[in-house]
Phi, psi and omega in degrees: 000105164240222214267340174273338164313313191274005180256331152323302175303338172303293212286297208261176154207157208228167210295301166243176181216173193258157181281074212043219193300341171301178135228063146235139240282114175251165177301132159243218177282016180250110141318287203215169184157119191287147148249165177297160153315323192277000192088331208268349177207126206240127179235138208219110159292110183287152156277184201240164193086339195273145188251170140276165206294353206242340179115307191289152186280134169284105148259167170282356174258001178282323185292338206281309183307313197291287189315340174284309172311303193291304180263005192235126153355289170276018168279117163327290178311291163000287189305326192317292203293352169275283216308325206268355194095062179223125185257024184019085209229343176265313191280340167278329179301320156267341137298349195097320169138208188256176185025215210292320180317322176327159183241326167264114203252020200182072198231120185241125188274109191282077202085163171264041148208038184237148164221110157285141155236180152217148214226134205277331176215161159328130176211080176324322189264045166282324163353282207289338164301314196276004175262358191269138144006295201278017163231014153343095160284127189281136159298126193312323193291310201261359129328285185288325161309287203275014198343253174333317178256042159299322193291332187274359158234064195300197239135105179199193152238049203272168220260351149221180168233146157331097137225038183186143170196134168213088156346140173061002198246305190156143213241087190250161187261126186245179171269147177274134188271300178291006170287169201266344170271209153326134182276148145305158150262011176220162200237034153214145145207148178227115163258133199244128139348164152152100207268335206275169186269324224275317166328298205300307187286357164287334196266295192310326205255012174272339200080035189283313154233150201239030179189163152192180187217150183102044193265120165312148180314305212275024179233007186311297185295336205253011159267334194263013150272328170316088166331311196273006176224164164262176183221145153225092209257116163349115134351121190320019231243062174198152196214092193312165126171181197266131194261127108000143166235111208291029188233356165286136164309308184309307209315316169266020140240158205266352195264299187309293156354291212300325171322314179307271190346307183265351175279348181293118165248101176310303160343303170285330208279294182331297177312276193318284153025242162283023183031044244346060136267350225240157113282157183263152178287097184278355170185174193309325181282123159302175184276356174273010166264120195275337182253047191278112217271105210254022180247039187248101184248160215258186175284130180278182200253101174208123185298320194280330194247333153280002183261347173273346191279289215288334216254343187253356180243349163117359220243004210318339255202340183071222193217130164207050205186114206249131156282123161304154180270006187260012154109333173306117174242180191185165196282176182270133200222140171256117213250106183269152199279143190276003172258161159265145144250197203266292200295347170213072201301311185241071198286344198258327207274310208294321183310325193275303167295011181255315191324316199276340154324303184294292192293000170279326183285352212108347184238112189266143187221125164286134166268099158231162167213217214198163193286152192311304204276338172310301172329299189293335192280320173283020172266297160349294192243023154066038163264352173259091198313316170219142172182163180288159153204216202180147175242132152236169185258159176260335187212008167080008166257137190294344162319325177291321169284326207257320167292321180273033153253314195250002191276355219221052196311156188009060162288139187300296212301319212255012181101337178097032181262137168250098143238088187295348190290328168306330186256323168292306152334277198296344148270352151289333181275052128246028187225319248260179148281333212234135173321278197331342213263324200314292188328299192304315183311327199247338161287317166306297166349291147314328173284315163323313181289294187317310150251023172265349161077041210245340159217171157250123189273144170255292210220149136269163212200135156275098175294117191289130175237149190260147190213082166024148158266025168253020187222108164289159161064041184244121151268105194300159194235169186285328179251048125123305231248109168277125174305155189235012178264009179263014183253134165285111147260151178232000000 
């Protein structure tokens, strides 16, 4: 989740919105709203009275103009915001993609504040989809006024507005008087830069600023020792871990997995770490996730049984050295990310505890990485044989994490894993109606990866935020964008 989602959630409000720390689905600018019996058709009652920050009135063709934007391809705007570099990249991951690919095949104004959608099939998590940040509704007039330069001018109708932004620097906020929920309580906010973590907390505890996110593991205890400051920690709803690229050979026997599994000690890694925030993973869904499986026990930690799984894999000699399947080898390199994020807080120290783990089994690994965005394009196109990478969640449905990962057999972006009985399970629980039915589908789920051993989840993180003690009414939120019209400075 980053600084432009939460600065999203100021500015826009989206249809439905999540509960606090929950995920559960509350009225956003959809008061209320019915479905068809079969699920395929959605009716969404708007409220009435809300303008955007621009004057113009919130209707059913302005939400109808946005869903039009977001899916089709030949939407003028649509092209703009691909020209600015904006890739709708949330409506293909929850939608499916665009135009007929789309899974909402239709959006329409029922009157003037009703909007039908219709759905080519049943999409369980659409609620929780239509509550994420990045389904904001925008005003159509100031779309189309700023097109390409749209983003430096947002427009939404959220509990604030833009009225300062210097790129890399800072971003302010004023408050909106006229939103239709909660007034803010405070009529400014300015979020600031500030890349370093150690920088940041010099700035909290000087009185420079009055919150921040991005706290070093080891500066965790001595903020909730600080009289003068708070702690707060997030929901678990992320998830570090090491991916395999399934065009390795070793890589697709299952003894070698498992080997990486049991030579890892996650515990320590977490303990050590993770300044006591963390969890060790036993799979992909954290525990702040309903589908989470919590009778799911992980691979134990033994060095001695990953070294006979290797010895048994033909490896007698241990692993330090990989084949490509087109016959190329090269040493073995394990490639960690040069950012921190909430799920790996430190990536160079945990690459080194992992590194030195493997090498208790037998299995030697080289450490490298590389700037973040060449990093993310060779995950993209399935060039890194082994590496960290991460999920945080966006909307608190388990479909956000397990499909839109596995749904997709041998994506390039995703290691080249191939399980269809797996990707077929998660597109059947994302048709069903009911949590309960969902739940058993995705407890199943977890287990298929746990014994297919098909990634390692290593850790979750409560991501820690440091806060004045004069400051109220920051409610951490499970997907990251905490709303800012429920905060107090005193």
């Amino acid at each position: 989740m980053g600084e432009e989602t939460i600065h999203a959630r100021q500015l826009y409000d989206t249809l439905m919105s999540l509960e606090g720390a929950s995920a559960e689905i509350r009225p956003g600018l959809a008061e209320r709203w019915e479905a068809s019996p079969d699920g395929t058709v959605w009716t969404f009652h708007l409220r009435r009275g809300v303008r955007f920050h621009d004057g113009t009135p919130l209707d059913a063709a302005a939400v109808v103009w946005n869903f039009e934007r977001w899916r089709r391809s030949d939407h003028p705007q649509h092209a703009n915001q691909v020209r600015a570099g904006r890739s709708f990249e949330y409506w293909a991951s929850q939608f499916e993609g665009f135009d007929a690919a789309a899974v909402v095949s239709k959006a329409e104004a029922i009157g003037s504040h009703a909007v039908q959608l219709t759905l080519s099939s049943p999409l369980a998590p659409l609620l929780a989809s239509l509550a994420m940040p990045g389904f904001g509704i925008a005003s159509p007039a100031a779309v189309e006024r700023w097109g390409t330069e749209f983003g430096r001018h947002p427009v939404g109708t959220g509990a604030f507005r833009l009225v300062g932004w210097a790129p890399g620097q800072e971003v302010v906020l004023e408050a909106n008087p006229d939103h239709w929920g909660a007034k803010p309580k405070v009529s400014r906010v300015v979020a600031r830069t500030i890349k370093d973590n150690a920088r940041r907390l010099a700035a909290l505890k000087a009185g420079e600023i009055h919150a921040m996110e991005g706290l070093n593991p080891d500066d965790v205890r001595a903020v909730a020792a600080d009289p003068g400051l708070r702690l707060l920690l997030r929901p678990e709803n992320n998830t570090g871990y090491l991916a395999f690229n399934y065009r390795v050979r070793g890589f697709r026997d299952r003894r070698v997995r498992l080997a990486f599994a049991h030579a890892i000690d996650k515990r320590a890694i977490v303990e050590a770490l993770y300044g006591g925030t963390g969890l060790a993973a036993t799979q992909f869904q954290p525990p702040s996730l309903w589908g989470h499986d919590p009778g799911l026990r992980d691979h134990a930690h033994s060095p001695a049984r990953a070294r006979e799984l290797l010895r048994q894999a033909g490896f007698p000699n241990g692993l330090r050295e990989i084949t490509w399947e087109d016959g190329g080898r090269e040493p073995l390199v394990l490639w960690y990310m040069p950012v921190s994020r909430p799920y790996f807080p430190n990536p160079r120290e945990i690459a080194q505890a992992i590194a030195a783990d493997l090498a208790r089994a037998g299995i030697a690994v080289r450490l490298k990485t590389v700037d973040w965005a060449v990093y993310l394009d060779r995950v993209k196109n399935g060039r890194l044989p082994l590496y960290m990478l991460g999920w945080i969640g966006d909307n608190g449905d388990p479909d956000h994490a397990l499909c839109a990962v596995f749904c997709a057999p041998g994506a390039a972006h995703q290691g080249f894993y191939t399980n269809r009985a797996l990707a077929d399970l998660l597109r059947r629980a994302r048709t069903l109606p009911g949590d309960g039915e969902r739940a058993v589908l995705y407890r199943r789920a977890e287990r298929l990866l746990h014994e297919d051993v098909a990634r390692l989840f290593i850790a979750h993180n409560r991501t820690p935020l440091a806060l004045a003690r004069g400051v109220t009414g920051y409610l951490p939120s499970l997907t990251g964008a905490e709303p800012f019209n429920t905060v107090e400075v005193r």
